[in-house]
Structure formats: structure tokens, C-alpha cells
C-alpha positions in Angstrom: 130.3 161.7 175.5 131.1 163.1 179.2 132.9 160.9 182.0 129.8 161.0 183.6 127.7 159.8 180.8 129.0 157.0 180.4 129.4 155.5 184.1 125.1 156.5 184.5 125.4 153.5 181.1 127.4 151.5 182.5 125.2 152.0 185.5 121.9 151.3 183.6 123.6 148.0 181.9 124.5 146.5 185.4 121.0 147.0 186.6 119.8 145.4 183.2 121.9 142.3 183.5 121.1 142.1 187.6 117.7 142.0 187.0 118.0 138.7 185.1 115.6 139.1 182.6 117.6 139.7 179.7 118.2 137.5 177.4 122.0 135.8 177.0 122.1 137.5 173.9 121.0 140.8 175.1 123.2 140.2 178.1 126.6 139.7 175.7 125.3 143.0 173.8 125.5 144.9 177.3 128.3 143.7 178.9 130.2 144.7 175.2 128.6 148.3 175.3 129.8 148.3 178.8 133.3 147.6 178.1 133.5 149.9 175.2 131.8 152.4 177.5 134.9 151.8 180.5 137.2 151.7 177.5 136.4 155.4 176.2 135.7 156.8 180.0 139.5 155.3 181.0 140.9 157.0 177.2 139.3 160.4 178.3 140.8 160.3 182.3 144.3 159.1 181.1 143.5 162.5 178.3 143.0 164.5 181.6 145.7 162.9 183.8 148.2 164.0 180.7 147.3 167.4 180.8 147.1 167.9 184.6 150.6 166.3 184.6 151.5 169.3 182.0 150.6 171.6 184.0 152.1 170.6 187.1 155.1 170.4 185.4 155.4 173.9 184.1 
């Protein structure tokens, strides 16, 4: 999944659990897909940031 992809999730999770109308367990089942989301997106930009410092090095 694209960079973007995942922050609109993690968007649409925070707006879930701001609304208040979940319930605690559907709240922990969000915030968990929401830090398995931030995970991947932070795997793929240190991915980028690795070859960017490649090729600034050459």
C-alpha cells in the first residue's frame, strides 16, 4: 500500500475514534490498525530515505 494510503487510514481511524461512538473494543482494534499503518508508512520512507541517500552519494 502507497504512503498516502495509509495516512487517508490513519486519517479515517482518528475521525472514528473522535467521534466517540465506537465501542472500546472497536476503539483498541483501530488504534492497532493505526499503528501497524504508521509502522509500514515509516518502513517504506526510511526505504526511500536509503535510496535517496544512495544516490546522493554517487
Amino acid at each position: 500500500m502507497k504512503i498516502e494510503e495509509n495516512f487517508e487510514k490513519v486519517e479515517e481511524i482518528i475521525r472514528r475514534m473522535e467521534s466517540g461512538e465506537q465501542s472500546l473494543e472497536d476503539a483498541f482494534a483501530d488504534y492497532e490498525a493505526g499503528l501497524r499503518l504508521l509502522k509500514d508508512s515509516n518502513d517504506q520512507i526510511a526505504r526511500v530515505e536509503q535510496k535517496i541517500q544512495i544516490l546522493v552519494e554517487e
